[in-house]
N, CA, C and O atoms as a DFTB+ gen file, in Angstrom:
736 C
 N C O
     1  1      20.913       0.178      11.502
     2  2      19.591      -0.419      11.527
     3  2      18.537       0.563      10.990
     4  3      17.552       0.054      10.454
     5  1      18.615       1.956      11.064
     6  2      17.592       3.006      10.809
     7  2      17.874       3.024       9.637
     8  3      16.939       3.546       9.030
     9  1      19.079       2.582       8.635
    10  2      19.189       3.235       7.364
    11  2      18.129       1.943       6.640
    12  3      17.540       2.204       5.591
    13  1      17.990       0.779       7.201
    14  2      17.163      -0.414       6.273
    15  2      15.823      -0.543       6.233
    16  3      15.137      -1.231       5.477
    17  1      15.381       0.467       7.463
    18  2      14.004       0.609       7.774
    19  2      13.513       1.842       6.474
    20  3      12.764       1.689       5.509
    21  1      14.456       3.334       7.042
    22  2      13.663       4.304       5.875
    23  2      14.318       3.985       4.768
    24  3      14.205       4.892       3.943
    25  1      15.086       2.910       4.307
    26  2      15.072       2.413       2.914
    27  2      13.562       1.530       2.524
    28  3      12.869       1.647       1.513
    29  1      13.452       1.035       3.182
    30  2      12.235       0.329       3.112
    31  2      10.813       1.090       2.754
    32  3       9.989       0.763       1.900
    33  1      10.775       2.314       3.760
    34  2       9.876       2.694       4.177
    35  2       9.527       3.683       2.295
    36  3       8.550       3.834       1.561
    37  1      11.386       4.215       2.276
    38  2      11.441       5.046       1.306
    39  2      11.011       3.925       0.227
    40  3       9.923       4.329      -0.184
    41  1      11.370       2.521      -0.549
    42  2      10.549       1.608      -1.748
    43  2       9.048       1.826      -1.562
    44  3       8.283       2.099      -2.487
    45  1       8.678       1.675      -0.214
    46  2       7.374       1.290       0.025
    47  2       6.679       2.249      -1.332
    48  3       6.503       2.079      -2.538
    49  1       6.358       3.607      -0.051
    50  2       6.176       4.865      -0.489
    51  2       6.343       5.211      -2.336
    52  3       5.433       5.587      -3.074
    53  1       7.479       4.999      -2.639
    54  2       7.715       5.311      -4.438
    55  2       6.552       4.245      -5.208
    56  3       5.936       4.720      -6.162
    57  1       6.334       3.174      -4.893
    58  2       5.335       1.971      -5.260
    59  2       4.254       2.817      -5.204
    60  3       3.701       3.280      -6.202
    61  1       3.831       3.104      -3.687
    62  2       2.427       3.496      -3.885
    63  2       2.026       4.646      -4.832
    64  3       0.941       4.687      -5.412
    65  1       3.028       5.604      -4.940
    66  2       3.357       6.719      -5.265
    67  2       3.015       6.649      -6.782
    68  3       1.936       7.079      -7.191
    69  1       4.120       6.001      -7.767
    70  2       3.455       5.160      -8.911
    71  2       2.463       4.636      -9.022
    72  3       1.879       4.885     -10.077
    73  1       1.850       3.793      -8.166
    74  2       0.739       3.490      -8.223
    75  2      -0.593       4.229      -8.543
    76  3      -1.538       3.741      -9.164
    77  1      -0.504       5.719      -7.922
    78  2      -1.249       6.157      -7.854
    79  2      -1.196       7.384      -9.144
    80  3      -2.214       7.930      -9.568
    81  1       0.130       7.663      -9.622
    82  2       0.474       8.155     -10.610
    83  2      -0.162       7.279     -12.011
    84  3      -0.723       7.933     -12.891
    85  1      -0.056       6.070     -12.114
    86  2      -0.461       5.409     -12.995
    87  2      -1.828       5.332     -13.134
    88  3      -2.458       5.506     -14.177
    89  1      -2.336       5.021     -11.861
    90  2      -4.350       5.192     -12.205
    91  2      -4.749       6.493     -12.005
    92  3      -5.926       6.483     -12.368
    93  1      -4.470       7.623     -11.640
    94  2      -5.250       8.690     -11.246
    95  2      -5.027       9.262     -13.030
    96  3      -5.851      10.071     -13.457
    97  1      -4.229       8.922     -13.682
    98  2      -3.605       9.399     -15.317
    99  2      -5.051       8.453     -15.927
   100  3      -5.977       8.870     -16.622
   101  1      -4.849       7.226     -15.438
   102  2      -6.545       6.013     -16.532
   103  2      -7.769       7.253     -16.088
   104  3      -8.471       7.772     -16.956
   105  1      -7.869       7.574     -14.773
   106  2      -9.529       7.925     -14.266
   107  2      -9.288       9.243     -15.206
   108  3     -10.229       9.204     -15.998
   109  1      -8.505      10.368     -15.502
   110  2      -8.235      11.132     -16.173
   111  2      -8.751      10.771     -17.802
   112  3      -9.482      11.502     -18.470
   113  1      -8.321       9.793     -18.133
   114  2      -8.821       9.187     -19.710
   115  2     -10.227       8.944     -19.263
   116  3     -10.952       9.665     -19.949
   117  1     -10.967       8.204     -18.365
   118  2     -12.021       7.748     -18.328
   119  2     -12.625       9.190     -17.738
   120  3     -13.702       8.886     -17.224
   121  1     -12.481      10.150     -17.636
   122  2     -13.263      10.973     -17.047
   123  2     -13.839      11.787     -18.782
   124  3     -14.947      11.787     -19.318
   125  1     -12.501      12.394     -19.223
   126  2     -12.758      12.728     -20.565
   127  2     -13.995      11.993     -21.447
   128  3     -14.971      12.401     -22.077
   129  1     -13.277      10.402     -21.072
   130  2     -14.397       9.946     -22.231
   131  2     -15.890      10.039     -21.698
   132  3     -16.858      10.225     -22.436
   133  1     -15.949       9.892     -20.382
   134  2     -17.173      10.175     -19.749
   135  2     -17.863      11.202     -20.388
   136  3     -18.953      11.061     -20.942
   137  1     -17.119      12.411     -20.296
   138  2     -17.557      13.488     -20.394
   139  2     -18.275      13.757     -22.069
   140  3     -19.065      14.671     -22.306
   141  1     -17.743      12.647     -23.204
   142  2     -18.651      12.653     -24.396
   143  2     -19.842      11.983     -24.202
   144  3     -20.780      12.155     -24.981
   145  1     -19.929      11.108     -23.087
   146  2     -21.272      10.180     -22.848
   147  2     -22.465      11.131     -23.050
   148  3     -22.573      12.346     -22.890
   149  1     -23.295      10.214     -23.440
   150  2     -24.468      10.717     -23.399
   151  2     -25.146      11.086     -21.749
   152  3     -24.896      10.641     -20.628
   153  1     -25.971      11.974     -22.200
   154  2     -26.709      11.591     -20.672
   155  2     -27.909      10.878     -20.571
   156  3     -28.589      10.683     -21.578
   157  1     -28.334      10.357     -19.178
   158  2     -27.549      11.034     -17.469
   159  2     -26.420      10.114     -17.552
   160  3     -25.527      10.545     -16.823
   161  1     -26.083       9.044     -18.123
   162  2     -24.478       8.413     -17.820
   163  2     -23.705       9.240     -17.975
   164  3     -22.699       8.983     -17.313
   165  1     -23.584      10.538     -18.757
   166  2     -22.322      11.389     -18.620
   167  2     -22.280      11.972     -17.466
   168  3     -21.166      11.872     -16.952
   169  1     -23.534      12.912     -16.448
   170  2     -23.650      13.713     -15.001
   171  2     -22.781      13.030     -14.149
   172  3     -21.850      13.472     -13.476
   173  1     -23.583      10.894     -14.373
   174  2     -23.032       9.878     -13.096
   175  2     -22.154       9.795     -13.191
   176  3     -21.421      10.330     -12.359
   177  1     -21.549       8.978     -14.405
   178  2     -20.087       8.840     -14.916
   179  2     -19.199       9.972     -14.219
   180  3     -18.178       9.858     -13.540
   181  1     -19.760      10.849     -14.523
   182  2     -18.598      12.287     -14.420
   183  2     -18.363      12.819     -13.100
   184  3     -17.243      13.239     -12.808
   185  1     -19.731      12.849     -11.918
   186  2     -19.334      12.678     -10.379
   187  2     -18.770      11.479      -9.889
   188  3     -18.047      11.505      -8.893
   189  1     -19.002      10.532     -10.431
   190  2     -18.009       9.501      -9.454
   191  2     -16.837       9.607     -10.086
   192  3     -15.883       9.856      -9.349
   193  1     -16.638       9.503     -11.130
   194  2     -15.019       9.662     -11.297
   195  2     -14.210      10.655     -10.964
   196  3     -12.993      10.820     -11.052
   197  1     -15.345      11.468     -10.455
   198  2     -14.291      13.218     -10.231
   199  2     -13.914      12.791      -8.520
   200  3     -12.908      13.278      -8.004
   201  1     -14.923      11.747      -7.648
   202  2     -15.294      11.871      -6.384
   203  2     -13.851      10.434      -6.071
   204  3     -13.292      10.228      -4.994
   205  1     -13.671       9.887      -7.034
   206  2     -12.563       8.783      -7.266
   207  2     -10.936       9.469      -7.405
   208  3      -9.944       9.139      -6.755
   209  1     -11.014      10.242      -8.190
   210  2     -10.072      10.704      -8.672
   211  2      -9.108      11.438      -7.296
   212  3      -7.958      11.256      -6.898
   213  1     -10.097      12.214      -6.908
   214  2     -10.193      13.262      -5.724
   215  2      -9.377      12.025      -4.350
   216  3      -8.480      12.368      -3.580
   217  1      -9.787      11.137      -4.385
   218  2      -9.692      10.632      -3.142
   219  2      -8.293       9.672      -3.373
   220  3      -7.360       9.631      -2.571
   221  1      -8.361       8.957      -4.577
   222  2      -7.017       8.417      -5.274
   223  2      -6.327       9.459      -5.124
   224  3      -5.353       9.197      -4.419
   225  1      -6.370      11.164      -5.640
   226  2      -4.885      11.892      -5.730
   227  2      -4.395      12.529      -3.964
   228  3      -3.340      12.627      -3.338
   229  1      -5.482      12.763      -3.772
   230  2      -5.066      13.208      -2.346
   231  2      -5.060      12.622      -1.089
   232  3      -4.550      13.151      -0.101
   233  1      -5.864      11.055      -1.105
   234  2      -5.586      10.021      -0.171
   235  2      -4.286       9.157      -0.141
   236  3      -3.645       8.948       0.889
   237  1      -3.953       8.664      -1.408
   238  2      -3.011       8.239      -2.256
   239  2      -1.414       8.484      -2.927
   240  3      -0.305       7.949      -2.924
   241  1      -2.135       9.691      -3.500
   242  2      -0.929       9.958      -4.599
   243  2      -0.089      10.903      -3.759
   244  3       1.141      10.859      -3.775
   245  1      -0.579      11.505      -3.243
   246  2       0.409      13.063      -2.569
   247  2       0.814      12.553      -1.573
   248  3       2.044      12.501      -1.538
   249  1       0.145      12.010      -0.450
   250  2       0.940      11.364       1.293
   251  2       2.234      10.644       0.129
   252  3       3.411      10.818       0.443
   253  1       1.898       9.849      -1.198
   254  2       3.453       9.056      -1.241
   255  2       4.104       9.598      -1.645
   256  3       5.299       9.327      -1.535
   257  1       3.609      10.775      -2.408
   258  2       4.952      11.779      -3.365
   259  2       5.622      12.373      -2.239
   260  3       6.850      12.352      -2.325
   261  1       5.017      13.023      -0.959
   262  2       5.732      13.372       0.136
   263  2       6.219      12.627       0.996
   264  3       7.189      13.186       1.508
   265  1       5.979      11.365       1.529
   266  2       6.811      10.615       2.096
   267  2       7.800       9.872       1.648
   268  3       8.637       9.374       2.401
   269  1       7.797       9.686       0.012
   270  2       9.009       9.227      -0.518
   271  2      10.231      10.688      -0.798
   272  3      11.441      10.592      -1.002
   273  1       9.479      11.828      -0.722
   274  2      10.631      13.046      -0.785
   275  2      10.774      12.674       0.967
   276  3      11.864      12.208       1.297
   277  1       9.956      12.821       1.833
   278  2      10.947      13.058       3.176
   279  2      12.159      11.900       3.244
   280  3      13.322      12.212       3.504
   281  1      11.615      10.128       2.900
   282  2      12.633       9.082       3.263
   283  2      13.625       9.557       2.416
   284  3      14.785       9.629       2.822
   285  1      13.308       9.903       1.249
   286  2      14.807       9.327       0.206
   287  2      15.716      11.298       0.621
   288  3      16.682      11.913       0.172
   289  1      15.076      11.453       1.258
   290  2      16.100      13.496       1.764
   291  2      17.442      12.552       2.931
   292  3      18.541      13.022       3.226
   293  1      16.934      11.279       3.354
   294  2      17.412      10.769       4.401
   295  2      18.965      10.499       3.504
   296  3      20.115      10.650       3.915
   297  1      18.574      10.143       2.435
   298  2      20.022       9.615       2.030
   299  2      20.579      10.447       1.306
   300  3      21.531       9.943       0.711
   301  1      20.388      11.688       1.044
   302  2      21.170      12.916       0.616
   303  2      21.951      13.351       1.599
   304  3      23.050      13.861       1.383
   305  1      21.293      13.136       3.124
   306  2      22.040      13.193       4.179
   307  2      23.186      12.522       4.317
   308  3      24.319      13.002       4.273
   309  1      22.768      10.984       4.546
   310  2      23.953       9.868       4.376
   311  2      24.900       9.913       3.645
   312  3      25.958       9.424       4.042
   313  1      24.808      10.587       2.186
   314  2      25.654      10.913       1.356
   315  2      26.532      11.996       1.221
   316  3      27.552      12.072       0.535
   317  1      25.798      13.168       2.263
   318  2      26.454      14.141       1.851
   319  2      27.632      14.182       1.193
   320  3      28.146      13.110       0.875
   321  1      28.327      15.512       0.844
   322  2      29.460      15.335       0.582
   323  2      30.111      14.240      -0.098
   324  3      31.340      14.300      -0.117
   325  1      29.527      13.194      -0.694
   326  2      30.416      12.061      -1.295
   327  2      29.279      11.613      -1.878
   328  3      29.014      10.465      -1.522
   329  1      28.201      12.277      -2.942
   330  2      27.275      11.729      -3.721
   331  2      28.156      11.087      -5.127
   332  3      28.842      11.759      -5.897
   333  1      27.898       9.536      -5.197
   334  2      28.407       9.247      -6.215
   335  2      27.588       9.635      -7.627
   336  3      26.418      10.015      -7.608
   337  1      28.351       9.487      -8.817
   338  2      27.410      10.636     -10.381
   339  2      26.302       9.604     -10.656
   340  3      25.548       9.964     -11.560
   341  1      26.015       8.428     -10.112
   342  2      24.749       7.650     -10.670
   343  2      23.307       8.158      -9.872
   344  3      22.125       8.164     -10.215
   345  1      24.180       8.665      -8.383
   346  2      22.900       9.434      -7.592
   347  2      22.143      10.513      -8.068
   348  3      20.922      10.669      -8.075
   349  1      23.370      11.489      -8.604
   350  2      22.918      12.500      -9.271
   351  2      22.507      12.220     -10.693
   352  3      21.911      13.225     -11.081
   353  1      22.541      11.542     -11.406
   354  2      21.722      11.362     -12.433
   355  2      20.032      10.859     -12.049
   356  3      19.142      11.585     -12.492
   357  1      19.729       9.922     -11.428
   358  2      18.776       9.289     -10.538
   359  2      18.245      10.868      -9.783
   360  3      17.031      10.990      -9.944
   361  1      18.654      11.660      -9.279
   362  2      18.009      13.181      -8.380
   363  2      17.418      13.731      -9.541
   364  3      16.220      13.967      -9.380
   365  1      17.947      14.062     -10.856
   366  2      16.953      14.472     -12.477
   367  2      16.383      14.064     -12.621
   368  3      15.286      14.597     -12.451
   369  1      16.422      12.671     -13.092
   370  2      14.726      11.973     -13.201
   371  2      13.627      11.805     -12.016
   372  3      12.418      11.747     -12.241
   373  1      14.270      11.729     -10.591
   374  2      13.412      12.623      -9.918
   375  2      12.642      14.108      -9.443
   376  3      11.577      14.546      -9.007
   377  1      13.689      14.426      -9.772
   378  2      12.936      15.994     -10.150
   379  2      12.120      16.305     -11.478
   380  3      11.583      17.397     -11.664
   381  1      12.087      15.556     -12.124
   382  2      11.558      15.050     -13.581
   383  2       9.631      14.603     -12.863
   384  3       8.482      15.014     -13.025
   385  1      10.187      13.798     -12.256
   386  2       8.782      12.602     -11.790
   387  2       7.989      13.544     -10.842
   388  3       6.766      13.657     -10.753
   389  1       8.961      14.194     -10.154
   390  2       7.980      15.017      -9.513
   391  2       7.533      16.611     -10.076
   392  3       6.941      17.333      -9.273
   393  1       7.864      17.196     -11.626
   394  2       7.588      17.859     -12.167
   395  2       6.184      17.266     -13.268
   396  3       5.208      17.834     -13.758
   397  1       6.689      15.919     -13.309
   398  2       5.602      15.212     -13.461
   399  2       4.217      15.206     -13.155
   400  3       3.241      15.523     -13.835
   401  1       4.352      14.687     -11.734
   402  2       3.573      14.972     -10.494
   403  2       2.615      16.393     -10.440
   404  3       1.392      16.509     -10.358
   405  1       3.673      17.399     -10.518
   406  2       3.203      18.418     -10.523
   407  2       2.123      18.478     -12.018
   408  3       0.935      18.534     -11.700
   409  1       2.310      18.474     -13.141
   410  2       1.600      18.499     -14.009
   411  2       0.330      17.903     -13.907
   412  3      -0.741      18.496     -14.038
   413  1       0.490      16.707     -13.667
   414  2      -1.014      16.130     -13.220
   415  2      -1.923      16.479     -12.424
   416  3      -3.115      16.173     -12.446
   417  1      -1.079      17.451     -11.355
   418  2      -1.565      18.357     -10.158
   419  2      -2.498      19.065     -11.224
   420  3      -3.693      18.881     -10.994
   421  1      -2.199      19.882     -12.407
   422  2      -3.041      20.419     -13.096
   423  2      -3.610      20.115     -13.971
   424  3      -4.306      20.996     -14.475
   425  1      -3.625      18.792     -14.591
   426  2      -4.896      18.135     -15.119
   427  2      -5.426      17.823     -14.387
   428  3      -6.604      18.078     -14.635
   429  1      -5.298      17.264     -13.308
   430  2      -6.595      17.271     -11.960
   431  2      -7.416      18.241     -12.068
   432  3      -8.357      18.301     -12.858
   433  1      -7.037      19.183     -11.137
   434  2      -7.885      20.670     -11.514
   435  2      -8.581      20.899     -12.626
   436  3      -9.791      21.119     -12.689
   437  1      -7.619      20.835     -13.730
   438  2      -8.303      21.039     -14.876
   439  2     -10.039      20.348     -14.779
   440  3     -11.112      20.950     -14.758
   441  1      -9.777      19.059     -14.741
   442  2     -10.997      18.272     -15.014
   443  2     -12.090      18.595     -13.888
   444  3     -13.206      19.077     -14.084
   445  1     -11.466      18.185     -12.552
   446  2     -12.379      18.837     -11.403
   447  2     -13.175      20.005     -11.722
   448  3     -14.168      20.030     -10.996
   449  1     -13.127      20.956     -12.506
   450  2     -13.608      22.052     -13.050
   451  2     -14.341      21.913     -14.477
   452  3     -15.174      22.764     -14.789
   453  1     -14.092      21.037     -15.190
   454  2     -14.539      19.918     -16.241
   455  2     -13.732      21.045     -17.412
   456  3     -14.434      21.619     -18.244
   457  1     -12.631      21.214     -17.380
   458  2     -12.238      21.875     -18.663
   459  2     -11.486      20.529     -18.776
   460  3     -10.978      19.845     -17.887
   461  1     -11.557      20.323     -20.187
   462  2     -11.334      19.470     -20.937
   463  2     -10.483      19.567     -22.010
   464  3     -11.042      19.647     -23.103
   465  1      -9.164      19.583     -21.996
   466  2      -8.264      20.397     -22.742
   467  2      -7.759      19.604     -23.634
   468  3      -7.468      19.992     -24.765
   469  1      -7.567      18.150     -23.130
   470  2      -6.573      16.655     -23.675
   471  2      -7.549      16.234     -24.119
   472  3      -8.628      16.558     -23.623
   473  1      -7.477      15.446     -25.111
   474  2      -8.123      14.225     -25.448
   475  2      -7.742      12.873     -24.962
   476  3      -6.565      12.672     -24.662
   477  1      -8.730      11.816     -24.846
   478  2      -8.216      10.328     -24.176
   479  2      -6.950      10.056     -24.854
   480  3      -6.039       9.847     -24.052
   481  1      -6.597       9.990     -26.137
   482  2      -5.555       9.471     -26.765
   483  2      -4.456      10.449     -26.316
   484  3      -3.434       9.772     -26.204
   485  1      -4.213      11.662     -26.025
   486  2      -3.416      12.438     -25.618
   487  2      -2.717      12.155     -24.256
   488  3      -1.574      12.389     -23.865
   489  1      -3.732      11.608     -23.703
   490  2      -4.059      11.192     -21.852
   491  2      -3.221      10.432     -21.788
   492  3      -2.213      10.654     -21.118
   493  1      -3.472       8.938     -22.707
   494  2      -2.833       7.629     -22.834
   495  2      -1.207       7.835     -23.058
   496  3      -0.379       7.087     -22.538
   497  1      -0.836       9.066     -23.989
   498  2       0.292       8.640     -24.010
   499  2       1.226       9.206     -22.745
   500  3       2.324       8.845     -22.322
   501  1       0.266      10.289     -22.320
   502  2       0.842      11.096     -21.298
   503  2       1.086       9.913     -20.132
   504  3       2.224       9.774     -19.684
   505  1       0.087       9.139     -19.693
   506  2       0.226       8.266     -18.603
   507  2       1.404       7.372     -19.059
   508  3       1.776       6.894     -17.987
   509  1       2.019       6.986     -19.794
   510  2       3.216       6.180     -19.926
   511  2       4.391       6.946     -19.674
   512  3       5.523       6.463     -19.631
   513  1       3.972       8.723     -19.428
   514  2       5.589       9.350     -19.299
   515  2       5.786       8.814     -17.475
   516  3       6.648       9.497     -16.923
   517  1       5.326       8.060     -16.815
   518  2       5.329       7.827     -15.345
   519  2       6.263       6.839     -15.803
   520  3       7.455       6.967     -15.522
   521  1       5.655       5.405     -16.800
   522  2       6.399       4.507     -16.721
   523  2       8.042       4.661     -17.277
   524  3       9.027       3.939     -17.120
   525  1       7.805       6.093     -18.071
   526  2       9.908       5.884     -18.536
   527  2      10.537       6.411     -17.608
   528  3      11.742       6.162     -17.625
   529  1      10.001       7.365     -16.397
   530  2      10.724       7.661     -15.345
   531  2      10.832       6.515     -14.901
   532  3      11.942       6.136     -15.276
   533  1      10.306       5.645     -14.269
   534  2      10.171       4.417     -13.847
   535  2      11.112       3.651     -13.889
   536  3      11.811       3.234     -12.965
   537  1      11.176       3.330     -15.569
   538  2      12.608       2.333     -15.719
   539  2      13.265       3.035     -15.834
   540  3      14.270       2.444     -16.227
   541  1      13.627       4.796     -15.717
   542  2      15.460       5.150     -15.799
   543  2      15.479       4.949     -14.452
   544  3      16.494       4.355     -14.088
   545  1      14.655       5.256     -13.515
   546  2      15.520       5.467     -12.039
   547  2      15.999       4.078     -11.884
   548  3      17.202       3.827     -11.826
   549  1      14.898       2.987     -11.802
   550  2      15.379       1.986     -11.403
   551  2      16.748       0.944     -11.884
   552  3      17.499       0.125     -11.354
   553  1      16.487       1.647     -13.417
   554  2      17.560       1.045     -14.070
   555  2      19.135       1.943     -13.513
   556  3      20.238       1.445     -13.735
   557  1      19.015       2.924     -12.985
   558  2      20.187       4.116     -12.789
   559  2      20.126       3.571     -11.293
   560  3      21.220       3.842     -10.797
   561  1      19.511       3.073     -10.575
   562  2      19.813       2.497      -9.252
   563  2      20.358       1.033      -9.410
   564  3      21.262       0.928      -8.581
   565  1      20.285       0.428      -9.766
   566  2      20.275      -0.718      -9.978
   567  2      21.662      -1.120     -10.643
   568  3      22.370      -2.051     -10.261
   569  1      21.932      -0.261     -11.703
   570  2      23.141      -0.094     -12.656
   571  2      24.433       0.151     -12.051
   572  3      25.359      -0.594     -11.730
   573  1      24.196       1.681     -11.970
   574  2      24.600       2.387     -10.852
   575  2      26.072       2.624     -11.784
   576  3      26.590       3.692     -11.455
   577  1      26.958       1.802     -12.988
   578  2      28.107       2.761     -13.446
   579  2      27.772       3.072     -15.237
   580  3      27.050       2.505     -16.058
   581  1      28.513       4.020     -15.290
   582  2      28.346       5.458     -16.699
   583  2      28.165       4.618     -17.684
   584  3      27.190       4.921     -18.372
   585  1      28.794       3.565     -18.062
   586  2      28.865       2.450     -19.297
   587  2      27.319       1.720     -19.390
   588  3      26.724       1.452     -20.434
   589  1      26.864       1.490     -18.056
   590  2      25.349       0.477     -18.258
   591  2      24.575       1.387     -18.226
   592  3      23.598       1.189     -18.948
   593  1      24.575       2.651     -17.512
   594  2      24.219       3.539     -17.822
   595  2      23.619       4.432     -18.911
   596  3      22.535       5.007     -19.007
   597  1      24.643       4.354     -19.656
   598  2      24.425       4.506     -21.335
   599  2      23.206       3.124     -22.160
   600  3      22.162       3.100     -22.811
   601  1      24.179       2.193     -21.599
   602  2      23.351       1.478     -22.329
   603  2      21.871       1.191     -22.171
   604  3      21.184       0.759     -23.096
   605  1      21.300       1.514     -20.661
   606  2      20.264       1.314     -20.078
   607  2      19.581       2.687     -20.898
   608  3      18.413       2.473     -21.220
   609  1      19.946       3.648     -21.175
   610  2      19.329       5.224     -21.478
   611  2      19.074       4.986     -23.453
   612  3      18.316       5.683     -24.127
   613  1      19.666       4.201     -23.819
   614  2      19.438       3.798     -25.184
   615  2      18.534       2.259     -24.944
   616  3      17.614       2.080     -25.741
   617  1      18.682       1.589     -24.290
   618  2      17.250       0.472     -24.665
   619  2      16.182       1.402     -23.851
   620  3      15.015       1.063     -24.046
   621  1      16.411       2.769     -22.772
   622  2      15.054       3.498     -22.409
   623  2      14.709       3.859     -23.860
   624  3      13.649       3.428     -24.313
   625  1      15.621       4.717     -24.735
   626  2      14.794       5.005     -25.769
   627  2      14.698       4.261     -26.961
   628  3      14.477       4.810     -28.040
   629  1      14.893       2.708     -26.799
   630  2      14.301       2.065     -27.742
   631  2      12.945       1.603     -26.899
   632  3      12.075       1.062     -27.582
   633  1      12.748       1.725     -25.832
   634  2      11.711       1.231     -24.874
   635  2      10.697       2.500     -25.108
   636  3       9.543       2.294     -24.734
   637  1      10.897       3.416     -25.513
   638  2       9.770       4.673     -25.645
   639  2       9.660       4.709     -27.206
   640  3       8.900       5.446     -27.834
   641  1      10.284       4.059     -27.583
   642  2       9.733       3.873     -29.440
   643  2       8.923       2.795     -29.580
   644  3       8.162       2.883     -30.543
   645  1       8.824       1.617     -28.809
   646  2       8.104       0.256     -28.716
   647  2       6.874       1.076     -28.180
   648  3       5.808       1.130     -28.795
   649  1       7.178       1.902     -26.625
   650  2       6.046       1.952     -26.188
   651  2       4.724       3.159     -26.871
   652  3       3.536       3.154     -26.547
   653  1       5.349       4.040     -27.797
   654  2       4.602       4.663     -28.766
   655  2       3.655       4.399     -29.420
   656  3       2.456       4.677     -29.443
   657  1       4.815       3.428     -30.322
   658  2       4.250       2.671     -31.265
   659  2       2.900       1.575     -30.602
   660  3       2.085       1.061     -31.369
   661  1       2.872       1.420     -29.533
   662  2       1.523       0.193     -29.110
   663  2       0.682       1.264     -28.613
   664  3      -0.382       0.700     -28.361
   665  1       0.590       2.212     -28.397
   666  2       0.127       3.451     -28.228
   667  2      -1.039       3.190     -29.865
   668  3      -2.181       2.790     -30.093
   669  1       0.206       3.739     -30.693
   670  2      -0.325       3.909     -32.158
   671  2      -1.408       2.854     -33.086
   672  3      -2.258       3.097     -33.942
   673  1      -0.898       1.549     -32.436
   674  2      -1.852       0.453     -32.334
   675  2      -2.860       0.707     -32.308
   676  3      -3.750       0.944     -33.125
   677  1      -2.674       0.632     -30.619
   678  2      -4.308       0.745     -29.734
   679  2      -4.894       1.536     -30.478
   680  3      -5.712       0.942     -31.181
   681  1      -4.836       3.202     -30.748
   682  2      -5.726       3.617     -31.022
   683  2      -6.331       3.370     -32.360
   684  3      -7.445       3.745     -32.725
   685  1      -5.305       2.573     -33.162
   686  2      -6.133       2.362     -34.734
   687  2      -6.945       1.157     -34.328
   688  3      -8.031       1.183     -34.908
   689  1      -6.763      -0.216     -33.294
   690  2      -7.499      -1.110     -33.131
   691  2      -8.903      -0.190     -32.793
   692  3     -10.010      -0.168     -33.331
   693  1      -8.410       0.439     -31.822
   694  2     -10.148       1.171     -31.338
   695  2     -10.578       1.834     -32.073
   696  3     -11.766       1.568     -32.253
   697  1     -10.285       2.496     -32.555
   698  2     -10.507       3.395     -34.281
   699  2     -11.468       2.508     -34.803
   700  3     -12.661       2.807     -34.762
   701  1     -10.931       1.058     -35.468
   702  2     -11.405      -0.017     -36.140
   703  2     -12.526      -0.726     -35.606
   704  3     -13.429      -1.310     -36.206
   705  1     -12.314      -0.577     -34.341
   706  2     -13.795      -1.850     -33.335
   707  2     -14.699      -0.249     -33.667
   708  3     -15.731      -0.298     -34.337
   709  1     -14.223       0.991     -33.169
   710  2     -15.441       1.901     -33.356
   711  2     -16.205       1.745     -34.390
   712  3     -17.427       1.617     -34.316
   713  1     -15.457       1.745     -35.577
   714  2     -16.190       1.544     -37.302
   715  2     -17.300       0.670     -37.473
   716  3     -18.455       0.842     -37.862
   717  1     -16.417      -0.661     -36.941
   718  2     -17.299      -1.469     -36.863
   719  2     -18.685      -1.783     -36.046
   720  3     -19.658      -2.424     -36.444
   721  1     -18.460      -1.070     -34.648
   722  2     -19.613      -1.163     -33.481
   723  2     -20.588      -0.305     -34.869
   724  3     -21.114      -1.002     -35.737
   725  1     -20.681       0.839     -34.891
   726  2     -20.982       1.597     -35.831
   727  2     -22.036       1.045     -36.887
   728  3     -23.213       1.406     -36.858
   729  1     -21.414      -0.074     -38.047
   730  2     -21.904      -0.072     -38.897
   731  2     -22.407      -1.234     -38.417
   732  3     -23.215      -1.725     -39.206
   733  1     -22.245      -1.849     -37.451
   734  2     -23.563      -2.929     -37.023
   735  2     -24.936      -2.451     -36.472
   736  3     -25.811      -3.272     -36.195
């Protein structure tokens, strides 16, 4: 009965966890672009999003990055000794997500301090490296043998050539509306 609860508890947690991985990466783009605003919208812009950011990464993002490491330690336990190889592939891309994690730990800072190192378009593509962890774990849980495996790790990287490329889009669409805002 305890293993369905901190399974539970452990989905919950990774959701929010992403969750918060995915927007605290946007307020990161929107802080940057803030930061070309003119002023005083750049001062306002730039304290509330720092005062957002702040409360999203450390209300948010960290309680789930640590409560999904304490639930899911539960089933390294359960497993000991008899980890099947789809677990351990799935433990890399988590140590991946949470090296991840860690990185953003220092574009946080970074910005909180207003050094400004990335550009928005740099930001954007960075925030999609959450979503390819995303679909390997789930797809490597879900899969779970070496053959779908494979195949799941080749549509991931036809799934990170699609997702580039709309990347590459966006920014020529916005490129293009800029030109145009511009010459109106």
């Amino acid at each position: 009965m305890a293993y369905q609860y901190i399974k539970a508890l452990h989905i919950i947690f990774v959701v929010t966890w992403f969750s918060g991985l995915f927007y605290v990466v946007r307020l990161f783009i929107y802080t940057v672009e803030a930061h070309e605003a003119a002023e005083p919208a750049r001062s306002i812009l730039l304290q509330n999003l720092k005062k957002w950011t702040k409360l999203l990464w450390f209300g948010i993002t960290w309680p789930s990055a640590l409560f999904t490491l304490m639930f899911g330690s539960y089933f390294l336990y359960f497993y000991a000794g008899n980890m099947p190889s789809w677990l351990w592939f799935k433990l890399c891309f988590v140590a991946g997500l949470y090296a991840y994690h860690m990185s953003c730990h220092i574009l946080y800072r970074q910005l909180q301090h207003d050094q400004f190192r990335y550009s928005s378009q740099q930001l954007r593509v960075w925030n999609e490296v959450a979503t390819i962890f995303l679909f390997s774990i789930v797809f490597i849980v879900v899969l779970k043998s070496a053959l779908s495996m494979l195949w799941g790790l080749i549509g991931l990287a036809a799934f990170v050539v699609v997702l580039m490329s709309a990347i590459r889009i966006y920014k020529n669409i916005r490129n293009k509306n800029k030109g145009q805002s511009v010459n109106t």
